[in-house]
C-alpha positions in Angstrom: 50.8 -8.6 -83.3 50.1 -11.1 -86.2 50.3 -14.2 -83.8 47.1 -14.3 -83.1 47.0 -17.1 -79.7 43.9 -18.9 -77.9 43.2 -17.7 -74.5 43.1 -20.5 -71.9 39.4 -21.3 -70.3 40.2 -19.8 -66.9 38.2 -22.3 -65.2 40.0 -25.5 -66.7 43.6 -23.1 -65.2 42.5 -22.8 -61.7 41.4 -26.4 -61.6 44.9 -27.9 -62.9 46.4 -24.9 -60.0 44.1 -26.5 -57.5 45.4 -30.5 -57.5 47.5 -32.0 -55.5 51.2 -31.2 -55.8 51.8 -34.8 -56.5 48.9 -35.3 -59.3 49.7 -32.0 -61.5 54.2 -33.2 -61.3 52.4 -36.5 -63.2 50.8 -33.9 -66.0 52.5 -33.4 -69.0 52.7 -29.9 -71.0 50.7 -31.8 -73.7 48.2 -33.1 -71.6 47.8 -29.5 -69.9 47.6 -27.6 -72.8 45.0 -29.8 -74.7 42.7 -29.1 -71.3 43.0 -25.5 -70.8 42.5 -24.8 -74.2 39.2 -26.8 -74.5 40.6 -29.7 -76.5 39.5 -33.4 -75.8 40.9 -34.8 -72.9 43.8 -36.9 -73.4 43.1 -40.2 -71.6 46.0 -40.6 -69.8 45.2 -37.0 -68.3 41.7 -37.8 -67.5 43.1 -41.3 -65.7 45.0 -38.8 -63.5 42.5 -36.3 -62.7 39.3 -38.2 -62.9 39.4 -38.5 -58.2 39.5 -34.8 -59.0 36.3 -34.1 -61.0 32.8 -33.6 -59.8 29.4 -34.0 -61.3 28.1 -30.7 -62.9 25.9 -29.2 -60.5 24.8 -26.0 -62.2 
């Protein structure tokens, strides 16, 4: 296989699985695949997932 593709952070995947039905049919394919693959954070994503984050706690 010569298409070689970037794995999606598993973490950043079950947190866009875990919103609210509501909040991920208001996330674009764009918007979803810049997050799971570690891209910046479109800010039109980030406006509607931001009541979703928490503070890092590790």
């Amino acid at each position: 296989m010569s298409d070689h593709k970037r794995k999606p952070d598993a973490a950043k995947v079950a947190f866009l699985r875990s919103l609210p039905a509501e909040i991920k049919a208001t996330i674009t394919g764009a918007e979803a695949e810049q997050f799971m693959y570690g891209d910046e954070v479109p800010e039109s994503l980030y406006e509607k997932i931001k009541d979703f984050l928490m503070e890092s706690d590790e």
